[in-house]
C-alpha positions as a printed NumPy array, in Angstrom:
array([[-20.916, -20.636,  14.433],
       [-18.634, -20.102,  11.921],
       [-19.787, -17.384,   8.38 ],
       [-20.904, -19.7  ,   5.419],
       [-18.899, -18.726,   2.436],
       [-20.796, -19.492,  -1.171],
       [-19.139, -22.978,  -1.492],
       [-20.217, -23.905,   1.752],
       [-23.714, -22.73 ,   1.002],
       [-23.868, -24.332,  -2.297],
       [-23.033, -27.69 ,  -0.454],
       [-25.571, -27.253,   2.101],
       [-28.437, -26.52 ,  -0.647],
       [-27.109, -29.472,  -2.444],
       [-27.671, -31.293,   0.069],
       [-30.811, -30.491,   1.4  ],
       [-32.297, -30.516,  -1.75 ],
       [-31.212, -34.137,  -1.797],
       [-30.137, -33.688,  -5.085],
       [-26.832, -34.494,  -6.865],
       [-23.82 , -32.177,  -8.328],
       [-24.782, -33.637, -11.612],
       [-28.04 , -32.561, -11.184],
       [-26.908, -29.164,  -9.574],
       [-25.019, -28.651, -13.051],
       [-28.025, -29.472, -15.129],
       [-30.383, -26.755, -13.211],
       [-27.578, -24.295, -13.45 ],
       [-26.486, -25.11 , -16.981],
       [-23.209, -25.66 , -16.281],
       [-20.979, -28.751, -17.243],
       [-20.735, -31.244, -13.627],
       [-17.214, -30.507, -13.018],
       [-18.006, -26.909, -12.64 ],
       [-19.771, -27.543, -10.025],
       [-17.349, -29.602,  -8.344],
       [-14.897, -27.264,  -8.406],
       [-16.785, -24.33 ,  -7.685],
       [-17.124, -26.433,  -4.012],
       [-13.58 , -26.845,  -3.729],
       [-13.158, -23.147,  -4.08 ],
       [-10.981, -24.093,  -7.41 ],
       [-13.22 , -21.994,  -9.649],
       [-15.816, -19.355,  -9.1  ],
       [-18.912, -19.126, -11.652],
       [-19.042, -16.63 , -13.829],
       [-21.073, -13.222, -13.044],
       [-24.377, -15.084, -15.679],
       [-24.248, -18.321, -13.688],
       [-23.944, -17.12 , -10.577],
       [-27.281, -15.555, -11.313],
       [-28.451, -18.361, -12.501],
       [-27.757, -20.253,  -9.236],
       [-28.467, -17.005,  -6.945],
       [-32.344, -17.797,  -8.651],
       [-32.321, -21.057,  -7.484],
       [-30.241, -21.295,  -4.231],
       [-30.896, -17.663,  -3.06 ],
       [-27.41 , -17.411,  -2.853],
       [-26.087, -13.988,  -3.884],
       [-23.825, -13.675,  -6.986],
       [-21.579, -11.094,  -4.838],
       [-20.705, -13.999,  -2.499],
       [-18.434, -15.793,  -4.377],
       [-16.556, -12.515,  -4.794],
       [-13.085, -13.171,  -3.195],
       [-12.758, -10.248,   0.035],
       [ -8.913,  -8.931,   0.962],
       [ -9.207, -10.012,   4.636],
       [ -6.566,  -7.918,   6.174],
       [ -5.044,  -6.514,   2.817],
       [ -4.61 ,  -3.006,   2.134],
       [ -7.474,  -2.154,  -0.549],
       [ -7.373,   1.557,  -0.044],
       [ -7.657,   3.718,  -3.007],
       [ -4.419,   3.803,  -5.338],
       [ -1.778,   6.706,  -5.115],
       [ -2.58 ,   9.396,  -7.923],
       [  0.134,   9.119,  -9.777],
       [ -0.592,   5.222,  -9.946],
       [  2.513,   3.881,  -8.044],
       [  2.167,   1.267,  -5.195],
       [  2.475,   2.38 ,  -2.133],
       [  5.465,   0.83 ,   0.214],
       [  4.864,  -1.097,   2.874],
       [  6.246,   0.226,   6.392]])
């Protein structure tokens, strides 16, 4: 089976709670549309609401940090210049 990101754990609490993004956005105290979008991957909530919803989802606020699958994230060059790619 396939990793749950946040979004996709956000939707599945949604809907087992049998509850409503409108009502999701009220519990969270965030406008609806937030909510929406932070399902469609559009937006990600800030570091204060995603503790809000990591209290009531047990979702952790570090998951809807974006990860650099694949990217170089290695520390930067000391004198601050990027290195080139091979």
């Amino acid at each position: 089976m396939a990793r749950m990101d946040a979004a996709d754990r956000l939707k599945h609490w949604i809907d087992t709670s049998g509850i409503t993004q409108r009502m999701a956005a009220r519990i969270f105290g965030v406008h609806y549309t937030y909510v929406n979008q932070f399902l469609r991957r559009r937006r990600t909530p800030s570091l204060a609401v995603a503790v809000v919803i990591a209290h009531h989802t047990g979702i952790a606020p570090g998951a809807w940090v974006p990860t650099a699958v694949g990217k170089d994230t290695g520390p930067m060059p000391v004198d601050g210049r990027k290195r080139k790619s091979a």
